[in-house]
N, C-alpha and C positions, 0 to 999 in steps of 0.2 A: 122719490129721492133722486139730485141730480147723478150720475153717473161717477163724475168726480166726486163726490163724495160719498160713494159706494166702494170706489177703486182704492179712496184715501183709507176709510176704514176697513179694507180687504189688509190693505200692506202693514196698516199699524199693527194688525191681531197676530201677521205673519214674525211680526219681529219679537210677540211673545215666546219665551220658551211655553212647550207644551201644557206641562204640570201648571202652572202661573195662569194659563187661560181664562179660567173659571174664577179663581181670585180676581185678577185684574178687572174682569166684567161686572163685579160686583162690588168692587170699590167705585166703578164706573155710576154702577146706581140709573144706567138707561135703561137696562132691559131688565125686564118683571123678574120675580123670580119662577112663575111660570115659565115664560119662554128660557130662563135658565134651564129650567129641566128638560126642554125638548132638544137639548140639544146633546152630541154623542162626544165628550170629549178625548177619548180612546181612539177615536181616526186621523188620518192626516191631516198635518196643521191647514193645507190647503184646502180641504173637505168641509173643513171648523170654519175659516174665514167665509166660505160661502155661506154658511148656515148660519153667522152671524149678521152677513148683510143683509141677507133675507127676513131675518127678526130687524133689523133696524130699516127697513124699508117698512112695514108692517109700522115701525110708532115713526114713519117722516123721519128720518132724522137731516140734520142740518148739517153744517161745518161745523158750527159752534159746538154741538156731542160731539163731532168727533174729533175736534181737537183738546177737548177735556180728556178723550180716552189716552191721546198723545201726550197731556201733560202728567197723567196718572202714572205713563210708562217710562216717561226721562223723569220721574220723580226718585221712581225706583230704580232706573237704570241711569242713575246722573251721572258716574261717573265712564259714560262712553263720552259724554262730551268734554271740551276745555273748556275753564270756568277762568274772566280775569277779575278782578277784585275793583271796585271804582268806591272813590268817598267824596261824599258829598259835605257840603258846607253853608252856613247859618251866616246872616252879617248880625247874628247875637246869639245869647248862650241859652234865649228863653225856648220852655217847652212847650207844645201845643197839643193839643188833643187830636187824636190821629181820626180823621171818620173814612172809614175803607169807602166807602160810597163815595165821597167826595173826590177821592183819590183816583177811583176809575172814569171819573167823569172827568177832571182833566187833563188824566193821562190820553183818553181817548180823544178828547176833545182836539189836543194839541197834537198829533200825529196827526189825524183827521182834516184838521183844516190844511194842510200839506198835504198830506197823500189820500187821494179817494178809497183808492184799489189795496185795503188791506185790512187783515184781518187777527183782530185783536181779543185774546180769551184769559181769564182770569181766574184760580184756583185758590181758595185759602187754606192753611194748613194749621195743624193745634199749634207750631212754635211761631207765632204771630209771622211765620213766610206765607210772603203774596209770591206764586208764580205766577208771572205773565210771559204769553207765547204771542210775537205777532210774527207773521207770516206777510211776506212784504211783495205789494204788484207795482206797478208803475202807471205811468198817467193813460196806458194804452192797453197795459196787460192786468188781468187775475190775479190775485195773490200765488205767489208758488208755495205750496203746503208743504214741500217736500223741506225747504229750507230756511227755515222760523229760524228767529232770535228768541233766546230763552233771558228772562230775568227774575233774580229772588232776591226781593226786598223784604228785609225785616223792619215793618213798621217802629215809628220812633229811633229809628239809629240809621247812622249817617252812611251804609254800609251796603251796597246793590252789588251783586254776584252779576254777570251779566257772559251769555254763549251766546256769541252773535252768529250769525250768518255767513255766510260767503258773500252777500253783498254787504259788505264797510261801509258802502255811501250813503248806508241808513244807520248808521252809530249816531251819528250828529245829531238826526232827527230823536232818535232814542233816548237819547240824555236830555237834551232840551227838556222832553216829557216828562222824565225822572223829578228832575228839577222843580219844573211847574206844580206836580201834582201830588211831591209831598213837602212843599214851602221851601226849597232851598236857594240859593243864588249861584254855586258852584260846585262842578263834579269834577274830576279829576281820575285818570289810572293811577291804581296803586303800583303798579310793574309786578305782579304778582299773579300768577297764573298754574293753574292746575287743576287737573281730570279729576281729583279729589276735591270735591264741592265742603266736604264735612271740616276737612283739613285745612282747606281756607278761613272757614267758619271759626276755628278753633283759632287760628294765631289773628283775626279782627277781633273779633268778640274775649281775647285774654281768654281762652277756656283753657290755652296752653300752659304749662307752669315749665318755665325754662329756669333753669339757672344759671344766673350771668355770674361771670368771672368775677372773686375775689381772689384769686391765686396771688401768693407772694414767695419768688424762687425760695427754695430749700434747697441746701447741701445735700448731696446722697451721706450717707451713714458712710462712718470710716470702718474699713474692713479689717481686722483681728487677723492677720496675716500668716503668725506663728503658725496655728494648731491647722493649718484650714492648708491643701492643693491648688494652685493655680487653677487649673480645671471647675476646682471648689467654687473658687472666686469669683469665676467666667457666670457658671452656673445661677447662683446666687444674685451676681449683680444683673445677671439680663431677667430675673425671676422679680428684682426689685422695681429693672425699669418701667416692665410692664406693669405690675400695679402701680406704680408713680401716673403711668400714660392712664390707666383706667379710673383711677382716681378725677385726677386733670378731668378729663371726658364726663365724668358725668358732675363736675360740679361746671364744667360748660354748659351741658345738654341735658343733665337731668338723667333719670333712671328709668323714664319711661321709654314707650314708641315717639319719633317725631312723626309731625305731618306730615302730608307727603306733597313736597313742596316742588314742583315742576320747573320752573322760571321765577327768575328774581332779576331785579337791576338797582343801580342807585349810583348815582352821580359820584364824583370824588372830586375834591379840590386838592391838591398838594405842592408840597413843594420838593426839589430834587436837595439828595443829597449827595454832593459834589467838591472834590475840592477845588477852591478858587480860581487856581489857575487854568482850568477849562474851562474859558468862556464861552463855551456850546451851551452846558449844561447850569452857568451860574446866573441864572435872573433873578430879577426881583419879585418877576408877576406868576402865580399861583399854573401849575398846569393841571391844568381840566380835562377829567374822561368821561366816559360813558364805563360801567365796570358791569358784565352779564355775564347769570350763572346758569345752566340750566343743566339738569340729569333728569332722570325718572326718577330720582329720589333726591331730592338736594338735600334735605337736609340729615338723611343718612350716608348721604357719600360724603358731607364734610364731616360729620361725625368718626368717619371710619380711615380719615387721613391719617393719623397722628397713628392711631393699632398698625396700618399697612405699612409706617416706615413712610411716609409721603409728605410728611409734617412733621413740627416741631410742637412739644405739648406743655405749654398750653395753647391752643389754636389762638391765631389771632382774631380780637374782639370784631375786627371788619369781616369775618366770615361768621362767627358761633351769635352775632344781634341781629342776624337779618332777620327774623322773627318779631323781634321788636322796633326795628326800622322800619319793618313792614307798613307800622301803623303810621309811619312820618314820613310816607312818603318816602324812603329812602333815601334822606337826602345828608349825606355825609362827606362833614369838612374835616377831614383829616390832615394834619399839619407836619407830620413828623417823617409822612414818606411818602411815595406812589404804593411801594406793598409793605407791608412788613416784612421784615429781616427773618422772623417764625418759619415762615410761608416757603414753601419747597415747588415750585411747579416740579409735576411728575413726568 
């Protein structure tokens, strides 16, 4: 077995937690269950990788095991990586029959005639996701193993997860592939990105059930002032606003968990609302942004605007549909302002 890929599967075992060793090796399905038993899981992890590479030198192993063990580990460990969202496109609406076979041949095919030096592995999973790990060299150098692009395509849907690399100048080639090898003619970023690969999954795939605004302002209730304290009053009306605010919130957002949605962006056209006489701010032609959002949680921190006093409630529709713009691309013409009037920056 060459040396580097002794060294490769020395560091991937190290990056299992301890307990997990033995599972992961057996999901792995390279080594017997024999040489499972000879081994001492109770020592140090660095004890453990030796005795692993020494069973994997015993059946040859290649790059190809041991980047299946790599993709077994960011399978289950996904959300250490950023995942961006990409959709793909049909120049029609017909379906075709997906043959995985077919699909790895020219996915490989089409990075291959461009790059000699790389190294391409394929996993399939029960929810019809293909991971693919390629592991990218150049016209001179080895593939670097350390720093693969991860991709999860779910056959038949226009929809590829994709954790690239630190080298970007092989995205282009990536896509290209994508394209070729499961019939499409264009791909596209969705502006969507997040360590939570499931949570992605959920607002493409609609698994999410959002509720979009129907709200139509109400009067607060008029207050019986005789019998009732000032204090009373105080009491009472801030006890009504907050259920009016949670109310509001969850016929936005629903009564569950949101995703956990890292980065968002989408476009805005608008127009300024200005009175006449500042010819600064009165044109005719539309002004155009770029509008990015990003938290560890986006879409519980805009959920949590309007409870913290940071917003007006009902949030505005340009913050609580990014879920569903998600799927178009986010591309929204909005006519009636640059923000809404709702909208509090903090």
């Amino acid at each position: 077995m060459d040396e580097t890929v002794a060294e490769y599967i020395r560091r991937t075992v190290l990056k299992i937690p301890r307990d997990e060793i033995k599972t992961m090796l057996q999901k792995w399905g390279f080594l017997s269950d024999a040489q499972l038993q000879t081994l001492n899981f109770h020592q140090i992890k660095d004890n453990i990788s030796q005795e692993v590479v020494q069973l994997c030198e015993e059946n040859s192993a290649d790059i190809k095991q041991a980047a299946v063990l790599d993709i077994i580990y960011n399978h289950i460990y996904q959300n250490k990586r950023m995942w961006s969202v990409y959709q793909m496109k049909k120049s029609g609406e017909e379906l075709e029959y997906f043959d995985i076979a077919d699909f790895k041949k020219k996915f490989k095919g089409r990075i291959r005639s461009a790059l000699k030096n790389v190294t391409i592995t394929f996993k399939e999973y029960e929810d019809n996701a293909i991971w693919i790990r390629v592991a990218w060299g150049t016209p001179y150098k080895k593939p670097n193993q350390y720093k693969p692009s991860y991709v999860v395509y779910h056959s038949q849907t226009p929809y590829v997860f994709i954790s690239a690399s630190v080298l970007k100048s092989n995205l282009p080639l990536l896509c290209q592939a994508l394209i070729v090898a499961s019939n499409y003619h264009d791909i596209r970023e969705m502006e969507l990105r997040s360590h939570s690969l499931n949570s992605l999954k959920d607002i493409v795939f609609k698994r999410y059930s959002q509720n979009f605004q129907t709200y139509t302002p109400k009067l607060l209730q008029e207050w019986n002032v005789e019998p009732e304290s000032a204090d009373t009053r105080i009491v009472q009306e801030n006890r009504s606003e907050k259920e009016r605010i949670h109310r509001l919130n969850q016929e936005s957002f629903g009564g569950g968990p949101q995703p956990k949605l890292e980065f968002a962006q989408y476009e805005l056209e608008t127009m300024f609302k200005s009175d006449p006489k500042m010819s600064v701010l009165y044109r005719k032609e539309p002004f155009r942004c770029l509008v990015k959002f990003s938290s560890p949680h986006l879409l519980e921190s805009l959920k949590a605007l309007a409870p913290a006093g940071m917003a007006d409630a009902p949030l505005s529709p340009l913050l609580t549909c990014i879920p569903h713009r998600a799927r178009n691309y986010f591309k929204i013409r909005e006519k009636k302002g640059l923000f809404p009037e709702s909208f509090v920056s903090p």
